[in-house]
N, CA, C and O atoms as a Tripos MOL2 file, in Angstrom:
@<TRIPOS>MOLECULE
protein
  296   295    74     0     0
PROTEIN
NO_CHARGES

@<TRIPOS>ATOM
      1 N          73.3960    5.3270  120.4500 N.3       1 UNK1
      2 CA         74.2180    5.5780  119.2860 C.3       1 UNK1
      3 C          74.1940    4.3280  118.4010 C.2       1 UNK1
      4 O          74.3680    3.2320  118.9330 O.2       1 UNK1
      5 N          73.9820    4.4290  117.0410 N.am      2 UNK2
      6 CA         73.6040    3.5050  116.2150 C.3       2 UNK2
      7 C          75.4080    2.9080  116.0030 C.2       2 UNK2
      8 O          76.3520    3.6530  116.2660 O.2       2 UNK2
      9 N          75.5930    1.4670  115.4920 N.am      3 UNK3
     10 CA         76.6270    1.1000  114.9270 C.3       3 UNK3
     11 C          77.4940    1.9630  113.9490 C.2       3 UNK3
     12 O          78.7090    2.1020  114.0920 O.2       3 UNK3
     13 N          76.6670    2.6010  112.8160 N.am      4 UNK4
     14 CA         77.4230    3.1850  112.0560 C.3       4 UNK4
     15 C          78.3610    4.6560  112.4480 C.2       4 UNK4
     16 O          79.4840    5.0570  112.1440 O.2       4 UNK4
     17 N          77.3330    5.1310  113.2040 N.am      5 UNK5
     18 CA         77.9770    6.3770  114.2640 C.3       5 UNK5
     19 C          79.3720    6.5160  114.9390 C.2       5 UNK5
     20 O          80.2290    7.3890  115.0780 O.2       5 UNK5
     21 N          79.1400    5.0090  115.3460 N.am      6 UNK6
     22 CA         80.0330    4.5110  116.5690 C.3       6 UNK6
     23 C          81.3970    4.4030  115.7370 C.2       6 UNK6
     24 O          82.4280    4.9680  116.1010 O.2       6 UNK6
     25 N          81.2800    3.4800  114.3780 N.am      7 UNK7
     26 CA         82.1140    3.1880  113.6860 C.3       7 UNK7
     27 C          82.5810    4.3120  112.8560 C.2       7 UNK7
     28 O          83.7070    4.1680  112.3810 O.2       7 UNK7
     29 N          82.0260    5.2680  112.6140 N.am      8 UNK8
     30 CA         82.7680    6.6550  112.0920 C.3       8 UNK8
     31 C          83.6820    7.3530  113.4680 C.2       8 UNK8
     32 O          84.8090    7.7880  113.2280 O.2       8 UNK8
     33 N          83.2420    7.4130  114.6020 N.am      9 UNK9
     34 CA         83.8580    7.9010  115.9130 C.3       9 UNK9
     35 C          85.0640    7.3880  115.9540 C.2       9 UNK9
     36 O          86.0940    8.0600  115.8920 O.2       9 UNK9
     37 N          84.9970    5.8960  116.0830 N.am     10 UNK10
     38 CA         86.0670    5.3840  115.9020 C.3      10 UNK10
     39 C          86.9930    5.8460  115.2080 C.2      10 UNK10
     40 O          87.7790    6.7000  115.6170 O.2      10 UNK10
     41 N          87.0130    5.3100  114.0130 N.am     11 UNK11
     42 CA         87.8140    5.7890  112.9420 C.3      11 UNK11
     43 C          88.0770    7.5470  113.1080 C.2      11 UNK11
     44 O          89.2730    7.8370  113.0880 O.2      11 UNK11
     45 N          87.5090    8.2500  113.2030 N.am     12 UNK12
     46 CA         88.1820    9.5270  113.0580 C.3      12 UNK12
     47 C          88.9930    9.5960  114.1040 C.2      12 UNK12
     48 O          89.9910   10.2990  113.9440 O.2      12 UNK12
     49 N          88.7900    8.8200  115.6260 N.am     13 UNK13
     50 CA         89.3280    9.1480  116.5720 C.3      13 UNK13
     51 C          90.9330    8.3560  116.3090 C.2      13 UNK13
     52 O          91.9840    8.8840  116.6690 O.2      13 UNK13
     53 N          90.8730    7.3680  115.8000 N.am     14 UNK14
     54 CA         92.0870    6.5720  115.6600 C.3      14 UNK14
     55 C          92.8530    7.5370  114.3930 C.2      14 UNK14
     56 O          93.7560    8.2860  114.7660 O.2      14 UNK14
     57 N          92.6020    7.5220  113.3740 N.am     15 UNK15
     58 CA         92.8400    8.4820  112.2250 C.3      15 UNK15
     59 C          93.5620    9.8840  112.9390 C.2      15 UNK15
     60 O          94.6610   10.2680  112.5390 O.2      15 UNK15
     61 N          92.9630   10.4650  113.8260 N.am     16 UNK16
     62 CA         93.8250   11.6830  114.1120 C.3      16 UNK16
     63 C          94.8020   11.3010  115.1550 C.2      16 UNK16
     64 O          95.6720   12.0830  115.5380 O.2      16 UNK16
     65 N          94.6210    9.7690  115.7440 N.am     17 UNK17
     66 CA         95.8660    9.5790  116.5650 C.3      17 UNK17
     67 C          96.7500    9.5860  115.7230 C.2      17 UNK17
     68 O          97.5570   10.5060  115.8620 O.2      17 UNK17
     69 N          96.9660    8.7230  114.6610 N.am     18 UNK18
     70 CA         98.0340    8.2250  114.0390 C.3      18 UNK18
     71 C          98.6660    9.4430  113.2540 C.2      18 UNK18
     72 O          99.8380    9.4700  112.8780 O.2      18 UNK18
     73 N          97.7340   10.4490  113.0550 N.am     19 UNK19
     74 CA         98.0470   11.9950  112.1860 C.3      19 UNK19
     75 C          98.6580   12.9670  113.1430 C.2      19 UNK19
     76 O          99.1480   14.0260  112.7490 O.2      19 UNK19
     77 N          98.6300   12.5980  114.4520 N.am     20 UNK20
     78 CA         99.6810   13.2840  115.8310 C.3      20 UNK20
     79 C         100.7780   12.4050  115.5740 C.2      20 UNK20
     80 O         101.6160   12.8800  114.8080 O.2      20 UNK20
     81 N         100.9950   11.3030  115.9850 N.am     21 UNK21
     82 CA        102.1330   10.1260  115.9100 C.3      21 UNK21
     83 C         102.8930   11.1150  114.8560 C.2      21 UNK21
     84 O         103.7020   12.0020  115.1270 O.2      21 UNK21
     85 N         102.4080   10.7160  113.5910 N.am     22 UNK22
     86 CA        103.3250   10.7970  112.6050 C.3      22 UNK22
     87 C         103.7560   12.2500  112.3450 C.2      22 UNK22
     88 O         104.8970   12.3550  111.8960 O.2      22 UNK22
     89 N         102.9260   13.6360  112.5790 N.am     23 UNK23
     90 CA        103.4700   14.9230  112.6340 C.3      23 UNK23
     91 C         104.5750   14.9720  113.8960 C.2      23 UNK23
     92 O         105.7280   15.3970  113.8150 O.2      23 UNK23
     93 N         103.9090   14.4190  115.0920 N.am     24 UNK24
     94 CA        104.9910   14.5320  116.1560 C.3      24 UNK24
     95 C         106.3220   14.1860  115.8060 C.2      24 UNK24
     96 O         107.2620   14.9350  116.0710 O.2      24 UNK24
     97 N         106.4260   13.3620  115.3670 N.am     25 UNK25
     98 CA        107.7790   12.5630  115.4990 C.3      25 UNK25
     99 C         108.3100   12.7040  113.3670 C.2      25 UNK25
    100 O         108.9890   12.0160  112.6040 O.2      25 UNK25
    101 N         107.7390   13.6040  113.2800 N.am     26 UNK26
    102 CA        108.0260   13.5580  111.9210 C.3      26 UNK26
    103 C         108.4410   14.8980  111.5630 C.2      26 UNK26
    104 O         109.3830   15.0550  110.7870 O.2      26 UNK26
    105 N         107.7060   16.0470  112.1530 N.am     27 UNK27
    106 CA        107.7290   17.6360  111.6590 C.3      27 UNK27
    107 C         107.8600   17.8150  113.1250 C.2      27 UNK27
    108 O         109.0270   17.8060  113.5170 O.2      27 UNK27
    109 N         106.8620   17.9920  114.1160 N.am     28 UNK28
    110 CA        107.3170   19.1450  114.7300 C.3      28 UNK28
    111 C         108.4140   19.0100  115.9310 C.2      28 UNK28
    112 O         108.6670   19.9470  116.6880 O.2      28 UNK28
    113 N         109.2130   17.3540  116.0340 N.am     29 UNK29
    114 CA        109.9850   17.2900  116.8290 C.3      29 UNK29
    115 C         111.7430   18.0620  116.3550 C.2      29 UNK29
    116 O         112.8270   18.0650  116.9390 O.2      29 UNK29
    117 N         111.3590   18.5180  115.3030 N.am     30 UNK30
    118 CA        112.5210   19.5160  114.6440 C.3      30 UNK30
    119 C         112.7880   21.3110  115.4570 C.2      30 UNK30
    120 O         113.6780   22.1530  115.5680 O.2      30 UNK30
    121 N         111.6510   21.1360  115.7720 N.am     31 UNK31
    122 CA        111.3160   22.7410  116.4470 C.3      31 UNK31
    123 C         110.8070   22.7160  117.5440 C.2      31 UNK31
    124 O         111.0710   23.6010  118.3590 O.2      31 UNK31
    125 N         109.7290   21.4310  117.9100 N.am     32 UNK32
    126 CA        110.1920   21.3400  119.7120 C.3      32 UNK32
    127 C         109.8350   20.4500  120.2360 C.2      32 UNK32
    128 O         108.6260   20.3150  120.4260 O.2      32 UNK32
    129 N         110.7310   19.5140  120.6650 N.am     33 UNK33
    130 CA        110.6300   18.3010  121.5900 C.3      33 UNK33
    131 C         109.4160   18.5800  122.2980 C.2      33 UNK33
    132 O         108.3350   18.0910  121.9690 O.2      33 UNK33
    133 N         109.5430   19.1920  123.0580 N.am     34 UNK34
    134 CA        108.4180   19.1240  123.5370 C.3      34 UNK34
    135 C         107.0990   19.1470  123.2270 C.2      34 UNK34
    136 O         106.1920   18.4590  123.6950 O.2      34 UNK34
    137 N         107.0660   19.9240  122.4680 N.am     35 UNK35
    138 CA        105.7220   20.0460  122.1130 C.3      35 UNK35
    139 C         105.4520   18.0450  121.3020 C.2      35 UNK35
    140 O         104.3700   17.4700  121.4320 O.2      35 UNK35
    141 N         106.3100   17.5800  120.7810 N.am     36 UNK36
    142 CA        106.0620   16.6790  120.1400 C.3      36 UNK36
    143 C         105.7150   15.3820  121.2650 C.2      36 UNK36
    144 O         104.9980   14.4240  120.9740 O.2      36 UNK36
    145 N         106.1710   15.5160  122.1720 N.am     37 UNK37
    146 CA        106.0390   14.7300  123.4500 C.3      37 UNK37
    147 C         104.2850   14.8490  124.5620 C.2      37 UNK37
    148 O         103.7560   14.1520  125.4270 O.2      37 UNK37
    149 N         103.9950   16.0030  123.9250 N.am     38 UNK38
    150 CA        102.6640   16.3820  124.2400 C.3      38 UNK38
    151 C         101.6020   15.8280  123.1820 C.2      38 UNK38
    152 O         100.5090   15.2880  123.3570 O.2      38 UNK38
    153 N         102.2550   16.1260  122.1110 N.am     39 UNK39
    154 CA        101.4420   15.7400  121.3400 C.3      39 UNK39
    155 C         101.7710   14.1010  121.4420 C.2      39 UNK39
    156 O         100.6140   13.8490  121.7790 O.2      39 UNK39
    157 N         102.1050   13.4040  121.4340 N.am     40 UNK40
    158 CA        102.5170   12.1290  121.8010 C.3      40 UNK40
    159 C         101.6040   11.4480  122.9630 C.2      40 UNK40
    160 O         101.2220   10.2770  122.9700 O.2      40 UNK40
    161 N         101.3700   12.3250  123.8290 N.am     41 UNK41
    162 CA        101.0470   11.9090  125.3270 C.3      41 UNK41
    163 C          99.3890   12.0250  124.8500 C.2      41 UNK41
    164 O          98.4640   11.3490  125.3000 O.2      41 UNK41
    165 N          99.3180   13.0650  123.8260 N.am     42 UNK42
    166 CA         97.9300   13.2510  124.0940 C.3      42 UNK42
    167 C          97.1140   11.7910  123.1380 C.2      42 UNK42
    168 O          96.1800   11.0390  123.4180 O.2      42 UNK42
    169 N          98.1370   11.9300  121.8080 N.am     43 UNK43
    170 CA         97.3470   10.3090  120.8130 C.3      43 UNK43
    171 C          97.4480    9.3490  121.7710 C.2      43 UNK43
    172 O          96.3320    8.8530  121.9270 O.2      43 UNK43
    173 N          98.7090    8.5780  122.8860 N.am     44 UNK44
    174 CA         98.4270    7.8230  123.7230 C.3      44 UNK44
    175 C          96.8530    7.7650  124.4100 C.2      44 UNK44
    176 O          96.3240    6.6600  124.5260 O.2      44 UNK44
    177 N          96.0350    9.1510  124.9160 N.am     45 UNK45
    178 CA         95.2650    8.7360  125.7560 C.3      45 UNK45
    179 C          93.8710    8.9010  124.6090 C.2      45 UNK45
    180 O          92.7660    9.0840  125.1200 O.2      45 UNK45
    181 N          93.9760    8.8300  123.1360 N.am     46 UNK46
    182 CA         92.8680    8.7750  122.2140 C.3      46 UNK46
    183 C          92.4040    6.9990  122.1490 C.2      46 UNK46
    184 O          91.2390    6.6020  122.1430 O.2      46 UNK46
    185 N          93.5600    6.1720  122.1080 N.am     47 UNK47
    186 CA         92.7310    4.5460  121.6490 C.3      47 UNK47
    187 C          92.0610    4.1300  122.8690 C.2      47 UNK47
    188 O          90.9850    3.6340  122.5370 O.2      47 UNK47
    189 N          92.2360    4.1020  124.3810 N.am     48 UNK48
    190 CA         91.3850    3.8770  124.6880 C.3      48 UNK48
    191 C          89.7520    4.9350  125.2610 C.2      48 UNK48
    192 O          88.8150    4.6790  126.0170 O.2      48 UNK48
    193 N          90.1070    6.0640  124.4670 N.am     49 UNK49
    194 CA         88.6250    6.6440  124.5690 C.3      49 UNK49
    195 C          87.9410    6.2690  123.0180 C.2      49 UNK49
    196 O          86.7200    6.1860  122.8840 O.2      49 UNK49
    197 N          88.6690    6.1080  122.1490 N.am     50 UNK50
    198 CA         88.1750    5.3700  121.2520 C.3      50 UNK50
    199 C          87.4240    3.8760  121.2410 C.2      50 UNK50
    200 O          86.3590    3.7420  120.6380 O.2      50 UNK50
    201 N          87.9350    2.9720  121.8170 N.am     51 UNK51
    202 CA         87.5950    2.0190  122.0850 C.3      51 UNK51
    203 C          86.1900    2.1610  123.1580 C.2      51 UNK51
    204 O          85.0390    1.7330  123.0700 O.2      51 UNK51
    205 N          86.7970    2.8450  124.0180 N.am     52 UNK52
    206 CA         85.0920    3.0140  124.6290 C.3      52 UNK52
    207 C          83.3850    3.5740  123.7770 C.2      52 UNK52
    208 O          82.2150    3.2340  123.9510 O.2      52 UNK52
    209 N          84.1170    4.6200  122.7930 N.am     53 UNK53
    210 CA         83.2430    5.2420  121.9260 C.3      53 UNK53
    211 C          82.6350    4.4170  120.7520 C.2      53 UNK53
    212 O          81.6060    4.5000  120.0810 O.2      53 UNK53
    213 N          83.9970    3.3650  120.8000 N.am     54 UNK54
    214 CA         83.2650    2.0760  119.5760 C.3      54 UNK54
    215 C          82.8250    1.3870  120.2500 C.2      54 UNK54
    216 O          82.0620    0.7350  119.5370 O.2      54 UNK54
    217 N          82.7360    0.9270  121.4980 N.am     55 UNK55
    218 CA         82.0660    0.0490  122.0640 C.3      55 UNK55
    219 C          80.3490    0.3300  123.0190 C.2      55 UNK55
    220 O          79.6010   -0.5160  123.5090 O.2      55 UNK55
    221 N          80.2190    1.8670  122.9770 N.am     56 UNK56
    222 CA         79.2210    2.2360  123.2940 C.3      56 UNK56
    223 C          77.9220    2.3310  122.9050 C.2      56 UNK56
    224 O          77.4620    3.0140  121.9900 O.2      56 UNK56
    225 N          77.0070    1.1520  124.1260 N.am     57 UNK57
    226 CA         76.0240    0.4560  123.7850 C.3      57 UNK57
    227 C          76.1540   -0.5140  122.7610 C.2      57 UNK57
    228 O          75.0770   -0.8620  122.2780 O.2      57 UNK57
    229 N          77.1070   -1.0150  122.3210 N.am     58 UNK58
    230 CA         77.1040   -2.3930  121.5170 C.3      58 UNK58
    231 C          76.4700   -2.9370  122.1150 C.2      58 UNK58
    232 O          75.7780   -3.4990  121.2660 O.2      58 UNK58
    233 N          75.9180   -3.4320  123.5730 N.am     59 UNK59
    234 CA         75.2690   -5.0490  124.1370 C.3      59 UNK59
    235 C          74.1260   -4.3890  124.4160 C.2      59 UNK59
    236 O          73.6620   -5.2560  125.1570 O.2      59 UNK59
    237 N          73.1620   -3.4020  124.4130 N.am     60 UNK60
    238 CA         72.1990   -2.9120  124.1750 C.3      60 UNK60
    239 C          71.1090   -3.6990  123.8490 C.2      60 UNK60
    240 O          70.0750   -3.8740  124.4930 O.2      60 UNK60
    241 N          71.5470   -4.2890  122.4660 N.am     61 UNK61
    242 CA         69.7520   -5.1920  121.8680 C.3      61 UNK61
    243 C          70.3120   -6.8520  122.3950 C.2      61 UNK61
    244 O          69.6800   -7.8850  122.6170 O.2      61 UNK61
    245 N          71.9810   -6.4730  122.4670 N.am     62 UNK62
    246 CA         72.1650   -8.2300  122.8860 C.3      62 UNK62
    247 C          71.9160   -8.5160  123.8390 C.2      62 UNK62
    248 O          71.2010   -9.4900  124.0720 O.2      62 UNK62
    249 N          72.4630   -7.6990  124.7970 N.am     63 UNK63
    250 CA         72.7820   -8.4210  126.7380 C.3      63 UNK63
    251 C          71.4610   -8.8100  126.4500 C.2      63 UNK63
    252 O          70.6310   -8.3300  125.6770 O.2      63 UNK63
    253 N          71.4060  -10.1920  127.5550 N.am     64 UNK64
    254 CA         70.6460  -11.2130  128.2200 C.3      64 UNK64
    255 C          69.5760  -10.5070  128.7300 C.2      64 UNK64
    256 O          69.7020   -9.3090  128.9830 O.2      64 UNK64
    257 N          68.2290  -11.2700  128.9700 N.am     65 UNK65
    258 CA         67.7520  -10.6540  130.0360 C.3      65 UNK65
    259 C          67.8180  -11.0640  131.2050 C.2      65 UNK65
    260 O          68.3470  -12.1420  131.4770 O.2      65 UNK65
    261 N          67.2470  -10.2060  132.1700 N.am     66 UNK66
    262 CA         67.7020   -9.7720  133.4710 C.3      66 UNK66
    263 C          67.0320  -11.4710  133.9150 C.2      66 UNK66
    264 O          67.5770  -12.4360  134.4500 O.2      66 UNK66
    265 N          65.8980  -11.2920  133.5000 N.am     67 UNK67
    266 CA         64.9650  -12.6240  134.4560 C.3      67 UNK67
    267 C          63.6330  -12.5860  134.8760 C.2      67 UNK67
    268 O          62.7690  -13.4440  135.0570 O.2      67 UNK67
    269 N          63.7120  -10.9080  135.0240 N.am     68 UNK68
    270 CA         62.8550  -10.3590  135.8690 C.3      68 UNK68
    271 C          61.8290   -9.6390  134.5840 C.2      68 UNK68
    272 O          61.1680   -8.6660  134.9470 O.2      68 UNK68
    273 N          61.6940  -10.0510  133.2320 N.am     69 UNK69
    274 CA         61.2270   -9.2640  132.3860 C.3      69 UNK69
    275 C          60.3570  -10.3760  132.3500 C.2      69 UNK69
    276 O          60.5050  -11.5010  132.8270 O.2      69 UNK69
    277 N          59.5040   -9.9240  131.7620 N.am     70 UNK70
    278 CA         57.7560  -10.8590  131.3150 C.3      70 UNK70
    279 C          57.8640  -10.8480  129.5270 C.2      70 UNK70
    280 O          57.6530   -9.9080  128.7610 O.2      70 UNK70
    281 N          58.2890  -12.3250  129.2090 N.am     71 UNK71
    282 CA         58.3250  -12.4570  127.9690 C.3      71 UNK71
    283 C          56.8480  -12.4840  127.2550 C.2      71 UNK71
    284 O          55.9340  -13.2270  127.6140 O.2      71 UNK71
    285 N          56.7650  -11.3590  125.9730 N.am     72 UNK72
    286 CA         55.5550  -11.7990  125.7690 C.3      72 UNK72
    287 C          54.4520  -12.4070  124.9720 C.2      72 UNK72
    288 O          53.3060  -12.0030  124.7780 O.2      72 UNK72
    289 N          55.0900  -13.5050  124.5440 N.am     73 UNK73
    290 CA         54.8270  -14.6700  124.2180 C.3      73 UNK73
    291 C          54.3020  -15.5500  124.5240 C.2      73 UNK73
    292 O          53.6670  -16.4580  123.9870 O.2      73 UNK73
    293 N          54.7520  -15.0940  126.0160 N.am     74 UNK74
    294 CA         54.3650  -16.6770  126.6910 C.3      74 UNK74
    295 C          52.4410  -16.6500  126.8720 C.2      74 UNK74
    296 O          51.8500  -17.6310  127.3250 O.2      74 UNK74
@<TRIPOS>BOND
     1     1     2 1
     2     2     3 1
     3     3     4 2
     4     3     5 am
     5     5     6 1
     6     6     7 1
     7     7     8 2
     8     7     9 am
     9     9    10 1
    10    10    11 1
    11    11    12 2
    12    11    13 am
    13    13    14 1
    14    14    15 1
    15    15    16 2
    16    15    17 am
    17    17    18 1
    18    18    19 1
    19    19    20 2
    20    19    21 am
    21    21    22 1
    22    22    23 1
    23    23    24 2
    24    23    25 am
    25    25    26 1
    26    26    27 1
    27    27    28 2
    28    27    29 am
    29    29    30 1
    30    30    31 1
    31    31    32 2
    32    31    33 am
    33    33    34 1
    34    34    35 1
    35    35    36 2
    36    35    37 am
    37    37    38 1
    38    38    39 1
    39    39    40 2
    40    39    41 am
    41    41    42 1
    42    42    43 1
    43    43    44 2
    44    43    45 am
    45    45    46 1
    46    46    47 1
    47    47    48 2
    48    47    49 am
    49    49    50 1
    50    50    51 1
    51    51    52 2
    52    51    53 am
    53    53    54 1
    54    54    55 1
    55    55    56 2
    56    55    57 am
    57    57    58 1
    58    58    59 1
    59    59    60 2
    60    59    61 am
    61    61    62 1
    62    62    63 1
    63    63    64 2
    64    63    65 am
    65    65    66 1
    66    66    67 1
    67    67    68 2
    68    67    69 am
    69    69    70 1
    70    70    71 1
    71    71    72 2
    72    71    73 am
    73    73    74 1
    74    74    75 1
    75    75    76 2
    76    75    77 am
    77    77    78 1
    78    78    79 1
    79    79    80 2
    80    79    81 am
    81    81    82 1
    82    82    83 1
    83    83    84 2
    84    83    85 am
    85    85    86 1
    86    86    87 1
    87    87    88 2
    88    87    89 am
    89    89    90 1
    90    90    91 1
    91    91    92 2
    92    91    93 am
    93    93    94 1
    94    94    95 1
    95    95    96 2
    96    95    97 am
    97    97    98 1
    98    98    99 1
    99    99   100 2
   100    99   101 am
   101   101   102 1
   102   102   103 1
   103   103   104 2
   104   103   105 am
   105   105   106 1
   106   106   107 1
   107   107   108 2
   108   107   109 am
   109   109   110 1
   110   110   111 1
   111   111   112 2
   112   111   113 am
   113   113   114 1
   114   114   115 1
   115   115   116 2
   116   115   117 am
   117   117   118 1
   118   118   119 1
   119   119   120 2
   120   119   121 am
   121   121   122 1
   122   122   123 1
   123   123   124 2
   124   123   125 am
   125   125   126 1
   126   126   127 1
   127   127   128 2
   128   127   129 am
   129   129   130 1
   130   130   131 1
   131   131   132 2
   132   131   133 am
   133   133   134 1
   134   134   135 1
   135   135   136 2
   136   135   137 am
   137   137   138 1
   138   138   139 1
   139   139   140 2
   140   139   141 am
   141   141   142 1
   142   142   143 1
   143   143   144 2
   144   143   145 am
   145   145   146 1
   146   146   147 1
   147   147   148 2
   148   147   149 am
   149   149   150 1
   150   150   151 1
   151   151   152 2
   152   151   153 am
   153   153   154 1
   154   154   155 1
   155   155   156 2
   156   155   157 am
   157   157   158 1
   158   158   159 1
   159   159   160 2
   160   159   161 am
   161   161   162 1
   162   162   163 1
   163   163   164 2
   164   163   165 am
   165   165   166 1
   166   166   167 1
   167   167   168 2
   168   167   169 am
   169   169   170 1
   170   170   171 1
   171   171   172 2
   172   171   173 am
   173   173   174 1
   174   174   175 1
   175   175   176 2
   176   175   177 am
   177   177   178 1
   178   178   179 1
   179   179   180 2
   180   179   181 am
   181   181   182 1
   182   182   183 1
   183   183   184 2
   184   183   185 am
   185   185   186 1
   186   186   187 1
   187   187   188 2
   188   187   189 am
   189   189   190 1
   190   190   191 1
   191   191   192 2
   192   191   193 am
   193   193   194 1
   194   194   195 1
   195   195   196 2
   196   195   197 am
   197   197   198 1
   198   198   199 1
   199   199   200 2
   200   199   201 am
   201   201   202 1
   202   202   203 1
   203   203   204 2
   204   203   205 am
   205   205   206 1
   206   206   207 1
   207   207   208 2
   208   207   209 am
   209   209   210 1
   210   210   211 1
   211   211   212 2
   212   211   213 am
   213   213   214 1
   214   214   215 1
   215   215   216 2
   216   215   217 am
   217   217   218 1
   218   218   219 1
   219   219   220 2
   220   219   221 am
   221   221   222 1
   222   222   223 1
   223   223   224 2
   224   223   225 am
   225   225   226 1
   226   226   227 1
   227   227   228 2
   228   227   229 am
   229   229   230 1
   230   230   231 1
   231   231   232 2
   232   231   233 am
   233   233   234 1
   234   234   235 1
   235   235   236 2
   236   235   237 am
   237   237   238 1
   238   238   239 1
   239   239   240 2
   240   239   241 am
   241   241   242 1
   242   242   243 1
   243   243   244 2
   244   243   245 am
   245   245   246 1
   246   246   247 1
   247   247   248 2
   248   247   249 am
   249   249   250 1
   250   250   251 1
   251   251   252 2
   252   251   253 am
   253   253   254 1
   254   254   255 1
   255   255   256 2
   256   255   257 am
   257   257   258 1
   258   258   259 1
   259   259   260 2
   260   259   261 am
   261   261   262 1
   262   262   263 1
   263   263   264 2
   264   263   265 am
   265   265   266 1
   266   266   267 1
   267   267   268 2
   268   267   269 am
   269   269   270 1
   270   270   271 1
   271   271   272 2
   272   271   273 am
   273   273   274 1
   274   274   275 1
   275   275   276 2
   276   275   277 am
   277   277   278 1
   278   278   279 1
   279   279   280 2
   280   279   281 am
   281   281   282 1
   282   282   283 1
   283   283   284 2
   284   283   285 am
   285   285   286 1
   286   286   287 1
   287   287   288 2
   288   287   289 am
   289   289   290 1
   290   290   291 1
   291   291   292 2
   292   291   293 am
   293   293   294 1
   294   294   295 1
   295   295   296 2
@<TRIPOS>SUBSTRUCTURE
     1 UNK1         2 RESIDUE 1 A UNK
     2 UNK2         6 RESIDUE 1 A UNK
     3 UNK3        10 RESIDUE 1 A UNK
     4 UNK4        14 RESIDUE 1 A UNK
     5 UNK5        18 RESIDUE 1 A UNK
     6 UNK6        22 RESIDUE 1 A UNK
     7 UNK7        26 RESIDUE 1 A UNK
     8 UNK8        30 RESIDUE 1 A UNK
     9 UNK9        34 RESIDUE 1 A UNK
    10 UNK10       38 RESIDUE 1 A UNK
    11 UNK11       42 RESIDUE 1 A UNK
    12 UNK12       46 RESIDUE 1 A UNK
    13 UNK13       50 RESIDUE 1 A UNK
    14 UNK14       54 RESIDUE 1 A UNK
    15 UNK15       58 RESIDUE 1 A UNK
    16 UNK16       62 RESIDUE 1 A UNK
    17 UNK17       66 RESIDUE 1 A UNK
    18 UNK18       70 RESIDUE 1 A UNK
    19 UNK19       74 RESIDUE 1 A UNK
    20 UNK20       78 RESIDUE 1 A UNK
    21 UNK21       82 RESIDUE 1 A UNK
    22 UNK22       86 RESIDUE 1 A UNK
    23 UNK23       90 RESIDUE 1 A UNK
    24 UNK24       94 RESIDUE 1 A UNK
    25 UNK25       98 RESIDUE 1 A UNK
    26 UNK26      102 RESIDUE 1 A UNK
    27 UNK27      106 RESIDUE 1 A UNK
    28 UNK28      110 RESIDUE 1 A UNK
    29 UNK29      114 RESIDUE 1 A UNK
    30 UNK30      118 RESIDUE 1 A UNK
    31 UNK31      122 RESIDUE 1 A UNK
    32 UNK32      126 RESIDUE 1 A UNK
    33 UNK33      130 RESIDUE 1 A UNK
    34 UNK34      134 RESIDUE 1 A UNK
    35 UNK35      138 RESIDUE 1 A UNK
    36 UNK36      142 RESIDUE 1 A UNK
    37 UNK37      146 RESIDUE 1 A UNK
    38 UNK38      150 RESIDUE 1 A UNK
    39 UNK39      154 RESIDUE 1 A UNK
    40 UNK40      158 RESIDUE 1 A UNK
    41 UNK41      162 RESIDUE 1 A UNK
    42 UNK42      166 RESIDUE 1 A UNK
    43 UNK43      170 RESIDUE 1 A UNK
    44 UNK44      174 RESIDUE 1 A UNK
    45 UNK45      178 RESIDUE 1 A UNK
    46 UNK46      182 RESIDUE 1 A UNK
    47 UNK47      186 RESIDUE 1 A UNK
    48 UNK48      190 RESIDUE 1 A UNK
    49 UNK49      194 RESIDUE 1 A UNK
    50 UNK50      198 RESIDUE 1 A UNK
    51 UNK51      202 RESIDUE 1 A UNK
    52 UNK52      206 RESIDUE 1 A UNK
    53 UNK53      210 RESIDUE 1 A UNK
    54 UNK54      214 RESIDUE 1 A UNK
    55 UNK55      218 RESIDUE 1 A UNK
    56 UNK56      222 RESIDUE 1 A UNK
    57 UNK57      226 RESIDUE 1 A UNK
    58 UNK58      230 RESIDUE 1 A UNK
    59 UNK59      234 RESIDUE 1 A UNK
    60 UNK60      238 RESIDUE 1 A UNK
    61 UNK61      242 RESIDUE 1 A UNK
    62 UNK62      246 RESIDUE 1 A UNK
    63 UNK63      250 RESIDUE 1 A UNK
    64 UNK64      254 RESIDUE 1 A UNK
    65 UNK65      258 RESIDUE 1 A UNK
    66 UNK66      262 RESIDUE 1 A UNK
    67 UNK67      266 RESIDUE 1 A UNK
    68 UNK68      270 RESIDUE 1 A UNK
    69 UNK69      274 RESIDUE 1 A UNK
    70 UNK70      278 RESIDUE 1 A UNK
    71 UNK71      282 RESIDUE 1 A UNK
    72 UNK72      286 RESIDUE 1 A UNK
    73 UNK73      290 RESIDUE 1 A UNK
    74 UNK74      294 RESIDUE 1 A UNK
């Protein structure tokens, strides 16, 4: 997954947390606690699958090499 990919994932994924947050506790905790508490529970478990989705394959072209690769240059 290219950077820019990653960085749209992100963002939409954080973007619809904060668009639960704020309906939950804004509109639909008028008509049902509960449901707003679900919806609550569920943006809780979006930042860190977000964070994994922005961070996937970032160290790809960076990480080190192993040691065991034949530079070929030499």
């Amino acid at each position: 997954m290219d950077r820019p990919a990653r960085r749209r994932a992100y963002f939409w994924m954080m973007g619809t947390c904060v668009v639960l947050i704020l309906l939950a506790w804004n509109v639909v905790r008028f008509w049902s606690t509960t449901a707003a508490v679900v919806m609550s529970v569920v943006a809780a478990v979006i930042p860190p699958a977000a964070a994994i989705v922005g961070n996937l394959g970032a160290l790809d072209s960076s990480a080190p090499r192993a040691g065991d690769e034949v530079d070929p240059d030499c």
